[in-house]
ROGUVEX-983579 format. One record per residue: x, y negated, z of N, C-alpha, C, O in turn. Coordinates in steps of 0.02 Angstrom, whole numbers, plus 50000, padded with zeros to 5 digits. Atoms other than C-alpha are relative to their C-alpha. Layout:
// ROGUVEX-983579
XYZXYZXYZXYZ ...
END
This chain:
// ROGUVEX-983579
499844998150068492654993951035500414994449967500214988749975 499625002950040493964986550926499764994249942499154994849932 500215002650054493684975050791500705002449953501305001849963 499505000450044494364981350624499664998149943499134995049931 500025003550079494484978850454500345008049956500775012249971 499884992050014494514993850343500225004850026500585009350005 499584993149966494835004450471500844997050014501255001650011 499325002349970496584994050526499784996150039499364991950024 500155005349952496464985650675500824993249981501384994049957 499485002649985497314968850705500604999949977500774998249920 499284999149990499014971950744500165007049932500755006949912 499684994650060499244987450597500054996349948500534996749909 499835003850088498774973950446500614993950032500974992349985 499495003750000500074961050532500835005049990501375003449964 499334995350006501334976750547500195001149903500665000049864 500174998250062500794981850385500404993749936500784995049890 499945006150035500984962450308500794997850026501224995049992 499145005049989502674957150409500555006249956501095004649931 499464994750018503534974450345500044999949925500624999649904 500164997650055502784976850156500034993949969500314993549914 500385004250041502104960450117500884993749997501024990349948 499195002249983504064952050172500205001449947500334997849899 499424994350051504894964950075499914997749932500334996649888 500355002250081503764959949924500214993349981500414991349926 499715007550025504184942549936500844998250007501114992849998 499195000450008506124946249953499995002249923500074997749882 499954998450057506064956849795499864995149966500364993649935 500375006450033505134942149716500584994349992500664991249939 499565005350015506664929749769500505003249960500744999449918 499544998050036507914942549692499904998549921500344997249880 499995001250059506914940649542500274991949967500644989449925 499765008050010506924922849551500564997149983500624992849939 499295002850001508634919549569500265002949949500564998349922 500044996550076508964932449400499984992749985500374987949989 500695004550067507684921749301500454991950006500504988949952 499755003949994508754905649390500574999549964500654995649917 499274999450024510484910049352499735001049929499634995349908 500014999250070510054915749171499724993749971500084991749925 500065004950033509214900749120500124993350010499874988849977 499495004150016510444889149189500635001349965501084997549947 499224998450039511784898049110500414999050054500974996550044 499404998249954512574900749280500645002150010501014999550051 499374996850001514064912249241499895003850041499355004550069 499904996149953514774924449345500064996750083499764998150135 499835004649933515354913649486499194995250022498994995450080 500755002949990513544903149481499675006350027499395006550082 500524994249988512724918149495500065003250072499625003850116 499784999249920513714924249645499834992850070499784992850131 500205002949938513304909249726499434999050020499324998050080 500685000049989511604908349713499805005250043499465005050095 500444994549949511284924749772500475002250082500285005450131 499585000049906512744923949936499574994750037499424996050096 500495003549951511594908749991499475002250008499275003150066 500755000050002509904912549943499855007850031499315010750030 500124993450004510424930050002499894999150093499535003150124 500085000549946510594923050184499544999850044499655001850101 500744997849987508784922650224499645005550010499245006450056 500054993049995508594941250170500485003250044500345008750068 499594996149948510034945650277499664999050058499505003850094 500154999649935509364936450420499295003950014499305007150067 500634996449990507464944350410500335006350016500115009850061 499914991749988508474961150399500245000650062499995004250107 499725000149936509584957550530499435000750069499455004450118 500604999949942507974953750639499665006350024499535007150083 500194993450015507294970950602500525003250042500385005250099 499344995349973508944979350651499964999450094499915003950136 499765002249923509174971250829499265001750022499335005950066 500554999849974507254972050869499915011150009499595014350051 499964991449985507584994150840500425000450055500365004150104 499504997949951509064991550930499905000150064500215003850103 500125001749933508244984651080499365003650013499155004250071 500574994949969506714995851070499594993750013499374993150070 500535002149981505584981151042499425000249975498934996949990 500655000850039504434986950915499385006550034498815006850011 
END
């Protein structure tokens, strides 16, 4: 018999946590970086750069996602 936890074993709350709980803390940096740029008084151009770097992180998690369907490893 399994060990779970409300009825999720294991591996469903890590699926559960790398997919949802990720996602939650990307939305979270989008806010961040808002809340950044506006109360440095970034501009338009500040603003764009903040979020082309800070956006590189969220690309690469996504990217990871993408190639891991592609290869049929999930």
């Amino acid at each position: 018999m399994e060990n779970t936890v409300f009825g999720f074993t294991e591996e469903q709350i890590t699926e559960i946590g790398l997919t949802w709980g990720i996602g939650g803390f990307i939305l979270l940096m989008v806010f961040i970086i808002i809340s950044v740029a506006r109360e440095s008084r970034a501009g338009r151009f500040g603003t764009f750069v903040l979020f082309f770097v800070l956006a590189f992180g969220i690309f690469g998690f996504l990217l990871k996602q993408v190639i891991q369907w592609w290869l049929g490893l999930e």
